[in-house]
VOBA-1610 file (N, C-alpha, C; in pm, whole numbers, padded with zeros to 5 digits, always signed):
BEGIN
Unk+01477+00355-02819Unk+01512+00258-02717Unk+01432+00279-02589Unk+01432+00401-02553Unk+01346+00429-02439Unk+01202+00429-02441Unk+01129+00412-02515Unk+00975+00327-02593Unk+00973+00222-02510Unk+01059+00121-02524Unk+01075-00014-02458Unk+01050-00010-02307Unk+01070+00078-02243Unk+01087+00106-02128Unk+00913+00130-02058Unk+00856+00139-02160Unk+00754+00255-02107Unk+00622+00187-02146Unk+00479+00151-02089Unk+00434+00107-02182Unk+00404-00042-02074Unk+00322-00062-02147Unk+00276-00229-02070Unk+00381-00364-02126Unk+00466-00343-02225Unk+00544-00424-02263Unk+00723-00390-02120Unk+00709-00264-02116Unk+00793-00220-02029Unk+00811-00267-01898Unk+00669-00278-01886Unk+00604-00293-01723Unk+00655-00435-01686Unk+00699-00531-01721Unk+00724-00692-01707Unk+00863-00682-01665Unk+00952-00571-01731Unk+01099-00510-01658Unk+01091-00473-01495Unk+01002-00379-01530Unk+00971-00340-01438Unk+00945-00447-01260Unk+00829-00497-01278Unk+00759-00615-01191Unk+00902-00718-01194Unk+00977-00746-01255Unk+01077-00830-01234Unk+01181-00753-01128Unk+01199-00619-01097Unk+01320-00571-01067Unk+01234-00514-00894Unk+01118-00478-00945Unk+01029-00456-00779Unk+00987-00565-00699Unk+01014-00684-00755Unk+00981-00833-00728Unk+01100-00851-00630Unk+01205-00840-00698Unk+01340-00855-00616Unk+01333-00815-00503Unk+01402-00641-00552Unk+01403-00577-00451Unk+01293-00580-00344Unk+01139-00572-00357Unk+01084-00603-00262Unk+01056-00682-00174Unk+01069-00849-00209Unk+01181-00926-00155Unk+01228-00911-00048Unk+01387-00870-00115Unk+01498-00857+00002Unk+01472-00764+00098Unk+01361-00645+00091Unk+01344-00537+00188Unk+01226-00618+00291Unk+01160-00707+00263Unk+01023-00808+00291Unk+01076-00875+00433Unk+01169-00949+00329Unk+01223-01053+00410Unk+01347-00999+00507Unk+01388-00876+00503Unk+01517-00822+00618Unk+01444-00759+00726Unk+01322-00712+00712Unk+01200-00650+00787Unk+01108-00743+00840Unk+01077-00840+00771Unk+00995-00926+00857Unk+01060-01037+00951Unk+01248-01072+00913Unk+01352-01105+01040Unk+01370-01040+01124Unk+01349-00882+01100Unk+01367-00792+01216Unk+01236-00822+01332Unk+01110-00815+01286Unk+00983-00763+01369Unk+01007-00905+01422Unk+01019-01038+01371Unk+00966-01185+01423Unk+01069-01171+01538Unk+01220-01149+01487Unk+01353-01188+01560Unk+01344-01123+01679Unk+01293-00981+01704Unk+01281-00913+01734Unk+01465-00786+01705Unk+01471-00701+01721Unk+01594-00597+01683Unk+01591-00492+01773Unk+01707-00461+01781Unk+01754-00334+01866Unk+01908-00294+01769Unk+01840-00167+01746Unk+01974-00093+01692Unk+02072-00029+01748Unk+02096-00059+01868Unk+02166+00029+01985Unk+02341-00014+01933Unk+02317-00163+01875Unk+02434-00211+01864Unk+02539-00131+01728Unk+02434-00159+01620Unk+02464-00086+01531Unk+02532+00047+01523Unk+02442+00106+01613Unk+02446+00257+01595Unk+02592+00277+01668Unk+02618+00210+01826Unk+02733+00199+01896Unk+02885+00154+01821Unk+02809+00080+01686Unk+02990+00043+01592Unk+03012+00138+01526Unk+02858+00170+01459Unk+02856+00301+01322Unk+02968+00429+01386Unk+02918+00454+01514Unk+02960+00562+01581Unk+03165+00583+01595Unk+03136+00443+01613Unk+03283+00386+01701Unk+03367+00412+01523Unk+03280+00352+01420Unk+03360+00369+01286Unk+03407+00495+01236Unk+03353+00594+01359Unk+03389+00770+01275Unk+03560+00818+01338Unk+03650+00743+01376Unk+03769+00748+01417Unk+03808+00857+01337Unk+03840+00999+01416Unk+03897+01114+01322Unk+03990+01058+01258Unk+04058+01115+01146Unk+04192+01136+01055Unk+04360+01136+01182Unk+04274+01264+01253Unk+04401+01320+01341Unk+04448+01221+01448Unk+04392+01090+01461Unk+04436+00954+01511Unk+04504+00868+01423Unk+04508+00889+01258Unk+04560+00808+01206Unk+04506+00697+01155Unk+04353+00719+01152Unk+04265+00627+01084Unk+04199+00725+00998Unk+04131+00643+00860Unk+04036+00680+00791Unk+03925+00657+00824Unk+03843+00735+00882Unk+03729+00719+00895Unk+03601+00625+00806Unk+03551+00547+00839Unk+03480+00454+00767Unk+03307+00568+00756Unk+03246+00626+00883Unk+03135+00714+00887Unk+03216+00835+00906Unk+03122+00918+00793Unk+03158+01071+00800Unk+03155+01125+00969Unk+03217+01214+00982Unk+03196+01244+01119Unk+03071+01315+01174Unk+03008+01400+01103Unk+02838+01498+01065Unk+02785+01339+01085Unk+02798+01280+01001Unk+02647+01127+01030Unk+02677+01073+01215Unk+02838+01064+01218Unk+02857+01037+01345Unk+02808+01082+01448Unk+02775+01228+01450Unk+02707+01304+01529Unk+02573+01319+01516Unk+02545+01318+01444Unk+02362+01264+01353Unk+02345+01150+01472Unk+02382+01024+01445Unk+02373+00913+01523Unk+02431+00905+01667Unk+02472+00965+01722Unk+02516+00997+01857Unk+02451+01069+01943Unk+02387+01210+01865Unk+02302+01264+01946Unk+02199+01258+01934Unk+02106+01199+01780Unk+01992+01223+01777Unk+01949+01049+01845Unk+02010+00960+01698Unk+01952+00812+01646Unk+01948+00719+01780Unk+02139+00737+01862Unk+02094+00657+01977Unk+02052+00688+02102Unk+01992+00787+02135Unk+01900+00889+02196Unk+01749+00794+02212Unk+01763+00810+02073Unk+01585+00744+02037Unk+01576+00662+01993Unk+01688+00555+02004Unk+01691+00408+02007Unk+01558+00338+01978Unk+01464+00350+02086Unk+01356+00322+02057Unk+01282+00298+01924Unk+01258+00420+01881Unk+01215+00490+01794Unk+01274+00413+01611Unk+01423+00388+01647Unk+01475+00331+01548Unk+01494+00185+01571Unk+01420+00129+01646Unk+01437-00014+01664Unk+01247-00065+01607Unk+01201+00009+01618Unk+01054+00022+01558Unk+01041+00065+01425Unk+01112+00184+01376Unk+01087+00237+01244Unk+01189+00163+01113Unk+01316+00062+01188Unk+01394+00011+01080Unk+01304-00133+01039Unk+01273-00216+01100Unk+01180-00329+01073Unk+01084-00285+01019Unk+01001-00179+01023Unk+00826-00174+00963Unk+00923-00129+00866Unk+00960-00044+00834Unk+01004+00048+00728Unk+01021-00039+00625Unk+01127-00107+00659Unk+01190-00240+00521Unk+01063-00306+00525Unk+00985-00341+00633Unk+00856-00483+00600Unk+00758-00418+00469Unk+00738-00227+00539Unk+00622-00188+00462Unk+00681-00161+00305Unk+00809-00160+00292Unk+00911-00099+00148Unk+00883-00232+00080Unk+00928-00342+00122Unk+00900-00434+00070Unk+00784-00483+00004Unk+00664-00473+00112Unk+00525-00509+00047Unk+00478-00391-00054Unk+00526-00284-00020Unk+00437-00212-00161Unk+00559-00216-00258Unk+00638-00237-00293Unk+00733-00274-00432Unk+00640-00399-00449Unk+00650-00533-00384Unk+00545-00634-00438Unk+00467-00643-00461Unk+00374-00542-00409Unk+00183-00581-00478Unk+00188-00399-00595Unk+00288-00346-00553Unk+00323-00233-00694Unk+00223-00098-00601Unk+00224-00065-00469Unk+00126+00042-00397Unk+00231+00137-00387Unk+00179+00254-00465Unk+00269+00361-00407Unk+00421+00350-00476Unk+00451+00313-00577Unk+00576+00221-00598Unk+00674+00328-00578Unk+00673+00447-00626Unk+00796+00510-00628Unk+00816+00542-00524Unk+00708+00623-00426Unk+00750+00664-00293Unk+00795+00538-00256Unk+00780+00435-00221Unk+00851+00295-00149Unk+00950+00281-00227Unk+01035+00294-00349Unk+01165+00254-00335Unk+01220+00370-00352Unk+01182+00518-00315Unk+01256+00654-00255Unk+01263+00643-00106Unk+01203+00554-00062Unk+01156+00526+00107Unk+01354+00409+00103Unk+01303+00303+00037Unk+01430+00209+00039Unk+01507+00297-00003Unk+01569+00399-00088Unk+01689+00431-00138Unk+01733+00527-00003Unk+01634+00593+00097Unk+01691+00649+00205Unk+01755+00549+00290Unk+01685+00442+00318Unk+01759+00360+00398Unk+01853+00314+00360Unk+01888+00312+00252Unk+01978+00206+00179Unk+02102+00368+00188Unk+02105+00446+00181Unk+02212+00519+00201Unk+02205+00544+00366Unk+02076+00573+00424Unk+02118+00552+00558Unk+02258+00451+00659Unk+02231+00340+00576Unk+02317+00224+00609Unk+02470+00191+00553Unk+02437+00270+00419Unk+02578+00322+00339Unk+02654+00386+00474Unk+02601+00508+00509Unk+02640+00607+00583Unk+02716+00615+00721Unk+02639+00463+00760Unk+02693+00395+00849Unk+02788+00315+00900Unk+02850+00272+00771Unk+02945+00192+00705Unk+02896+00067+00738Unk+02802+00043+00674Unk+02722-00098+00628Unk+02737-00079+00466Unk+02762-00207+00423Unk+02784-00218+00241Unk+02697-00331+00228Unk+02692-00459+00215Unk+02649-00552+00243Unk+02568-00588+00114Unk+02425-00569+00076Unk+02355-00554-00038Unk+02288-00395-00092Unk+02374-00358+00001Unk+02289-00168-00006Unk+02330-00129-00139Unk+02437-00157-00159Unk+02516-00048-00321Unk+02359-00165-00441Unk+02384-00262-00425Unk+02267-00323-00528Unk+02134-00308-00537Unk+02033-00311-00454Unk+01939-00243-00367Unk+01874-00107-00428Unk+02027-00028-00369Unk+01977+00147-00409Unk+02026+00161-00569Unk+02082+00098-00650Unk+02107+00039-00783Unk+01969+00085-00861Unk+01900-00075-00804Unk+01821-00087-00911Unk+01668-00007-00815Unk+01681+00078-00698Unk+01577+00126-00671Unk+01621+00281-00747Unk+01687+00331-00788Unk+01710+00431-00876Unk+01681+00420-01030Unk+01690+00269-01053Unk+01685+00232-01202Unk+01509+00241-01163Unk+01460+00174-01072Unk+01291+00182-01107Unk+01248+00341-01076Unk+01270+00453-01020Unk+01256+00545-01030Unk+01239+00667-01126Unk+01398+00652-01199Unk+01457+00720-01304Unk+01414+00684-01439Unk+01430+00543-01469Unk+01385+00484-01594Unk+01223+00453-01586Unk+01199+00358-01458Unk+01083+00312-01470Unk+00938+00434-01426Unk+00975+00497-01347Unk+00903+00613-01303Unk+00767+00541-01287Unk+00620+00635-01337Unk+00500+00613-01344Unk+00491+00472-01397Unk+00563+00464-01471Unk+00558+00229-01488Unk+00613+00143-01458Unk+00690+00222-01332Unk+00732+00078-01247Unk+00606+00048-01187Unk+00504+00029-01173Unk+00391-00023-01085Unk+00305-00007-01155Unk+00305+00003-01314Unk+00184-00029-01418Unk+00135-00189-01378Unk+00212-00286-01354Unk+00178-00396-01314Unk+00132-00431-01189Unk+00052-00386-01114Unk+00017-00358-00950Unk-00081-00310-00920Unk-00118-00237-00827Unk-00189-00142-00750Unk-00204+00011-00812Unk-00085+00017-00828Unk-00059+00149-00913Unk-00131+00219-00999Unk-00162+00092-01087Unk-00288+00065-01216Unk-00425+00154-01157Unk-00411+00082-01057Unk-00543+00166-01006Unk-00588+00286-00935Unk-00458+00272-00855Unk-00430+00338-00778Unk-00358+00562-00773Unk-00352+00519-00882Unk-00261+00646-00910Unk-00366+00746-00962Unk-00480+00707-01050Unk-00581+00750-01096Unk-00644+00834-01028Unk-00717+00712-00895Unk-00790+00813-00831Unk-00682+00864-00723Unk-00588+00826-00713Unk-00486+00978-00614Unk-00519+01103-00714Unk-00468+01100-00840Unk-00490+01233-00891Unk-00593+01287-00855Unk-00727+01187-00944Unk-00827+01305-00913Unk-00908+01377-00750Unk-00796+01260-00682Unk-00844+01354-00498Unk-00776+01484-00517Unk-00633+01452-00540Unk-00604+01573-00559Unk-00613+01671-00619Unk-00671+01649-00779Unk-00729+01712-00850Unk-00836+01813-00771Unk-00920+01781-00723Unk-01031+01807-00605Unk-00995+01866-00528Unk-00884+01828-00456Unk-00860+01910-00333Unk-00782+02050-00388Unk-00688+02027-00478Unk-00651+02171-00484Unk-00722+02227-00637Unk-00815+02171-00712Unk-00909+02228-00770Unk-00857+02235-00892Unk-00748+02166-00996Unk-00683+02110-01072Unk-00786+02054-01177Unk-00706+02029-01313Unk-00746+01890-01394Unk-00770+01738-01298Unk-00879+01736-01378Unk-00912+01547-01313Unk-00804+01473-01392Unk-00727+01370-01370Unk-00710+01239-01404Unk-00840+01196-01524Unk-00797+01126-01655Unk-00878+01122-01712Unk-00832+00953-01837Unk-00713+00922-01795Unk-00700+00787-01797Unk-00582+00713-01710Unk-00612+00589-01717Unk-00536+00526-01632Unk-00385+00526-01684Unk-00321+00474-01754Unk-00196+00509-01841Unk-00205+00502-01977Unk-00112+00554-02059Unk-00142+00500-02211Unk-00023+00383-02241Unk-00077+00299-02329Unk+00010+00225-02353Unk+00063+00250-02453
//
C-alpha cells in the first residue's frame, strides 16, 4: 500500500494536498502584507486567555506560552507583525511551486501550533493535519512534482562538497 505513496504516480497526491495547503497559507499572508497587520491585538487576547485555574476558569493558553508571549512576543511586536505575514506568504509559495517542500510545511506546522497555542482553532487543526500527512507519508515526494525535482539534487551534492560526502547521483527513482 505504501508503494502508492511513493513514486511519480504518488506525487499527484501529493501536489493536490501542497496545492491546498499552500493556498490557504498564500492567501492569509498575502491579506496580512496588502491589509497591512499588527499582532499586538492578538497577542493582548492570547495573553488575557491564560486566566489561572485558581480564579475559576480553565485556561484556554497554557500559562508557560502566556509568558512566552508576554515577555518575549509582545515586547517585539514589531518583529511579529513582519515575520507572521512573510512567513505564511513565503510557506505558501514554496508548498505551490514544490521549493524546499518539507522545510515549508515544518515552517507551517510551527505556526499552525503557534496559533493552536494561542487559543486560535480556526483552520489550524486541518492545516497542521495534512502538513504532517505531506511530511510523514509524503516526505522526499511531496515536491517530486515542483522545484524539488530539481532542486534537492544539487542541494545534496553542495553539500556533498562541503562536508566531503557521497555526491547525489540521481534525481529520484520512480
Amino acid at each position: 500500500m505504501t508503494e502508492y505513496f511513493k513514486g511519480a504516480k504518488g506525487s499527484w497526491i501529493w501536489l493536490v494536498i501542497r496545492l491546498y495547503v499552500g493556498y490557504q497559507w498564500l492567501t492569509a499572508g498575502w491579506g496580512k502584507i496588502v491589509n497591512g497587520f499588527d499582532a499586538s491585538g492578538f497577542l493582548k487576547g492570547a495573553i488575557a486567555k491564560a486566566v489561572p485555574a485558581s480564579e475559576g476558569a480553565k485556561p484556554v493558553v497554557q500559562g508557560w506560552w502566556a509568558a512566552f508571549l508576554e515577555n518575549f512576543a509582545l515586547p517585539n511586536v514589531g518583529l511579529f507583525n513582519f515575520l507572521v505575514p512573510w512567513g505564511e506568504f513565503l510557506v505558501g509559495l514554496a508548498l505551490i511551486v514544490g521549493f524546499a517542500t518539507i522545510f515549508a510545511a515544518v515552517m507551517g506546522m510551527v505556526m499552525n501550533f503557534a496559533f493552536i497555542l494561542s487559543g486560535t482553532i480556526s483552520s489550524n487543526p486541518n492545516l497542521l493535519i495534512l502538513e504532517f500527512v505531506l511530511v510523514a507519508l509524503g516526505g522526499a515526494y511531496a515536491g517530486y512534482i515542483g522545484v524539488d525535482y530539481w532542486f534537492r539534487p544539487m542541494f545534496r551534492n553542495l553539500l556533498s562538497r562541503i562536508t566531503g560526502g557521497e555526491a547525489a547521483t540521481a534525481k529520484a527513482t520512480v
